[in-house]
C-alpha positions as CSV (number, residue, x, y, z in Angstrom):
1,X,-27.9,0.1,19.2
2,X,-28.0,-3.7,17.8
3,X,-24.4,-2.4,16.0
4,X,-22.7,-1.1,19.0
5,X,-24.2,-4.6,20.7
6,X,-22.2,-6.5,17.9
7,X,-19.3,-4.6,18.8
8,X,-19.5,-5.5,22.1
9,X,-19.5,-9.2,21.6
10,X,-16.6,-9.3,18.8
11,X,-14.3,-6.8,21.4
12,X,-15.6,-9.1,24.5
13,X,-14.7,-12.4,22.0
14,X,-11.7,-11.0,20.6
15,X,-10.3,-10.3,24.6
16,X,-11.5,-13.3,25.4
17,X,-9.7,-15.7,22.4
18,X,-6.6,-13.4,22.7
19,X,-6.4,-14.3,26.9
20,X,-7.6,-18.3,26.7
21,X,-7.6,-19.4,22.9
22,X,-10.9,-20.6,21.3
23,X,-10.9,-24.1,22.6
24,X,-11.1,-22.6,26.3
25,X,-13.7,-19.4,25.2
26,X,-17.4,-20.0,26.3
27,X,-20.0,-18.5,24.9
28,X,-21.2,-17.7,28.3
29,X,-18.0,-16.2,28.8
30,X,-18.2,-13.9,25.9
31,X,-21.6,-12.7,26.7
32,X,-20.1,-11.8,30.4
33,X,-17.3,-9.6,28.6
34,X,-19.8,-7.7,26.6
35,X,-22.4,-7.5,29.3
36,X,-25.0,-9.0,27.3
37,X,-27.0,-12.1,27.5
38,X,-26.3,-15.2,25.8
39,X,-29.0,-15.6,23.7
40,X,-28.2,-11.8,22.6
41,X,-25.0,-13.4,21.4
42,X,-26.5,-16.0,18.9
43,X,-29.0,-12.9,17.6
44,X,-25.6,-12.2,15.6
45,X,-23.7,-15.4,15.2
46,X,-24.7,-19.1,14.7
47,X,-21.8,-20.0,16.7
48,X,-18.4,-19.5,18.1
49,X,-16.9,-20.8,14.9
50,X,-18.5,-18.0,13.4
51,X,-17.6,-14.9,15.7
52,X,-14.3,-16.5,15.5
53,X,-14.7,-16.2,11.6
54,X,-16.4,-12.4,11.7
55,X,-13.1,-11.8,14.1
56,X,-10.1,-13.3,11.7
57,X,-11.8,-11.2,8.9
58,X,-11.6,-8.0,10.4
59,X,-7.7,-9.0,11.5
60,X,-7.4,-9.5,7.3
61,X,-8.3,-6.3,6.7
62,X,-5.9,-4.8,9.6
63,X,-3.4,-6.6,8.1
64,X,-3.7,-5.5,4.3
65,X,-4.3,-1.9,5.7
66,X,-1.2,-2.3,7.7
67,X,0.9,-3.4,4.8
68,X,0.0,-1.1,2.5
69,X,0.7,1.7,5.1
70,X,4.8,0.8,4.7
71,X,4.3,0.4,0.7
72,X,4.6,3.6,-1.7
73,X,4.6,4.4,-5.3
74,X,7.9,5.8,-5.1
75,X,10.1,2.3,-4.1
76,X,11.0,-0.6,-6.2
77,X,8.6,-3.5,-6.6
78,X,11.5,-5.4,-4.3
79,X,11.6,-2.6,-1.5
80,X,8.2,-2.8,-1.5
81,X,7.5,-6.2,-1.0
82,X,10.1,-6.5,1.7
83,X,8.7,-3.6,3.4
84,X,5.0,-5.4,3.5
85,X,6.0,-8.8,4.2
86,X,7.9,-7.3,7.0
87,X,4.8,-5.4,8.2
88,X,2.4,-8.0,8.4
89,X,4.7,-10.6,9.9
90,X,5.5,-8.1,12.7
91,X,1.7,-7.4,13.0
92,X,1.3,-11.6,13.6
93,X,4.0,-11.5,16.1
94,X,2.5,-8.4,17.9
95,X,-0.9,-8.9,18.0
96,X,-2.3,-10.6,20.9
97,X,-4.8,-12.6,19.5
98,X,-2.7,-14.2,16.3
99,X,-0.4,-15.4,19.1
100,X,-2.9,-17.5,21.1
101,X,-4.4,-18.8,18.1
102,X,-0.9,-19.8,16.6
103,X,0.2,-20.9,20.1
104,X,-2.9,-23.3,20.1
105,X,-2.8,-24.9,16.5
106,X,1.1,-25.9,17.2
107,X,-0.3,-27.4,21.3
108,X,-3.7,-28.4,20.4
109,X,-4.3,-28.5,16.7
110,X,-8.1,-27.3,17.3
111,X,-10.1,-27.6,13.7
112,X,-12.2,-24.6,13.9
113,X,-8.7,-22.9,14.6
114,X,-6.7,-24.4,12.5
115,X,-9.9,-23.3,9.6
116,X,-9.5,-19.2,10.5
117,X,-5.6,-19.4,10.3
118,X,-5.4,-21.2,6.7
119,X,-7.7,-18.2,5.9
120,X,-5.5,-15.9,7.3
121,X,-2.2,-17.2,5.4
122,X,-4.7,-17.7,2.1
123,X,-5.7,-14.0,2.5
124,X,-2.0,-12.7,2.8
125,X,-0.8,-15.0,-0.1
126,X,-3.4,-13.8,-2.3
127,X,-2.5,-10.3,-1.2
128,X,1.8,-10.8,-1.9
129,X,0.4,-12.6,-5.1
130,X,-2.2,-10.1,-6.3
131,X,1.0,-7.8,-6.3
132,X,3.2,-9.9,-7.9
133,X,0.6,-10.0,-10.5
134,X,0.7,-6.4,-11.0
135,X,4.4,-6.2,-10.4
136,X,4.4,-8.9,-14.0
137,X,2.2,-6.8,-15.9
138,X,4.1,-3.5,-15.3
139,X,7.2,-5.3,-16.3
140,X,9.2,-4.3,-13.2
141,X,9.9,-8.4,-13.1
142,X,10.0,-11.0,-15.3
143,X,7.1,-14.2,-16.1
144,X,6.8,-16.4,-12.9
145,X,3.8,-18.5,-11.1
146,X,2.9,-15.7,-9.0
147,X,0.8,-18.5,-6.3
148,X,4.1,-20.3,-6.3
149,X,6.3,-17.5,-6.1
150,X,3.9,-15.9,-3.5
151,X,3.8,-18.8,-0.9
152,X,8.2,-19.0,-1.5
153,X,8.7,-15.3,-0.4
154,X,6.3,-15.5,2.7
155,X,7.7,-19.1,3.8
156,X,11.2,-17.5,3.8
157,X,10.3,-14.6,5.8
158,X,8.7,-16.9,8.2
159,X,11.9,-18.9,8.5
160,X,14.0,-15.6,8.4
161,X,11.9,-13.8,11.2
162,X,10.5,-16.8,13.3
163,X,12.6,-19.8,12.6
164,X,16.1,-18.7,12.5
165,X,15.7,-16.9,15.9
166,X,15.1,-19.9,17.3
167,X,18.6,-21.2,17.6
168,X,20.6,-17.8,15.8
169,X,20.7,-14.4,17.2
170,X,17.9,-12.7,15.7
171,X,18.2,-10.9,11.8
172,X,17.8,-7.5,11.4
173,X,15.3,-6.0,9.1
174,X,18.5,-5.1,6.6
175,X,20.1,-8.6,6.6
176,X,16.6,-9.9,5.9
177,X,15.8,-7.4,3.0
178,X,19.7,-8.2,1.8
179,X,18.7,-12.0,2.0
180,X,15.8,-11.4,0.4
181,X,17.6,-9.6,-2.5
182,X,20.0,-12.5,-3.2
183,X,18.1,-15.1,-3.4
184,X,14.8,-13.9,-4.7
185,X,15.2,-10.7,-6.5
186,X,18.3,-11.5,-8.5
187,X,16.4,-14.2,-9.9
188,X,13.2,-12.8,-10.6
189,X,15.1,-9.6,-12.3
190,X,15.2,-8.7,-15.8
């Protein structure tokens, strides 16, 4: 029962954040969504900072399971990486709630928000790292600084998929992953 209550609130949050941003998300308004009463609200969180929190964790998880959906044993280290980057950048565009919350740290710059996005990039850069890692010790590329190298490849993808649109006709998945190729793989090969 107290579960399925839970659930309420983060769906009724989630809808909520996704629809208004954080800044403009009452608790009150939450605990209409879910049907419950407020104070049933702080029976599982502290605060809004820390349903917002709960929420942006359970997007990190979506997004790992997401990548590693488009990844397989079978592809290059490179095809792979490509492939996943791909994925969870089109899962940030797509998904309601990464929109608002990115839409309100470029307009408003609210703390608390600005807080569960640098955990959301620090969770996908450890992710891109922790397989650069492994990518190193199977010898499929050479030495590098993995946190360095990491934050390099998802910075370009962010200018390739976000940026560049912006004033160019949009790239397609192919020029990306041949982009991609020339200037990073080339020069991390063997």
């Amino acid at each position: 029962m107290s579960v399925n209550r839970k659930q309420q609130i983060i769906e009724a949050a989630t809808k909520s954040f996704s629809l208004f941003g954080y800044k403009a998300t009452t608790i009150d308004q939450v605990a209409k969504l879910a049907n419950v009463g407020k104070g049933t609200i702080y029976t599982f969180f502290k605060s809004k900072e820390e349903l917002l929190d709960e929420i942006i964790s359970s997007v990190i998880v979506e997004i790992k399971t997401a990548a590693e959906q488009v990844m397989s044993d079978d592809q290059s280290f490179f095809e792979n990486v490509h492939r996943a980057l791909y994925r969870i950048l089109e899962f940030r565009k797509q998904h309601q709630l990464t929109i608002k919350l990115l839409q309100e740290v470029r307009d408003i710059g609210t703390p608390a928000v600005q807080e569960v996005m640098g955990k959301l990039d620090r969770a996908i850069l450890a992710y891109i790292r922790d397989k650069i890692e492994k990518a190193m010790e199977k010898g499929e590329i050479r030495h590098c600084d993995a946190e360095i190298t990491a934050f390099l490849m998802l910075k370009m993808y962010i200018a390739l998929v976000f940026e560049w649109e912006k004033s160019h006709a949009p790239l397609s998945k192919e020029q990306i992953a041949e982009l991609f190729e020339l200037y990073f793989f080339k020069g991390l090969s063997k």
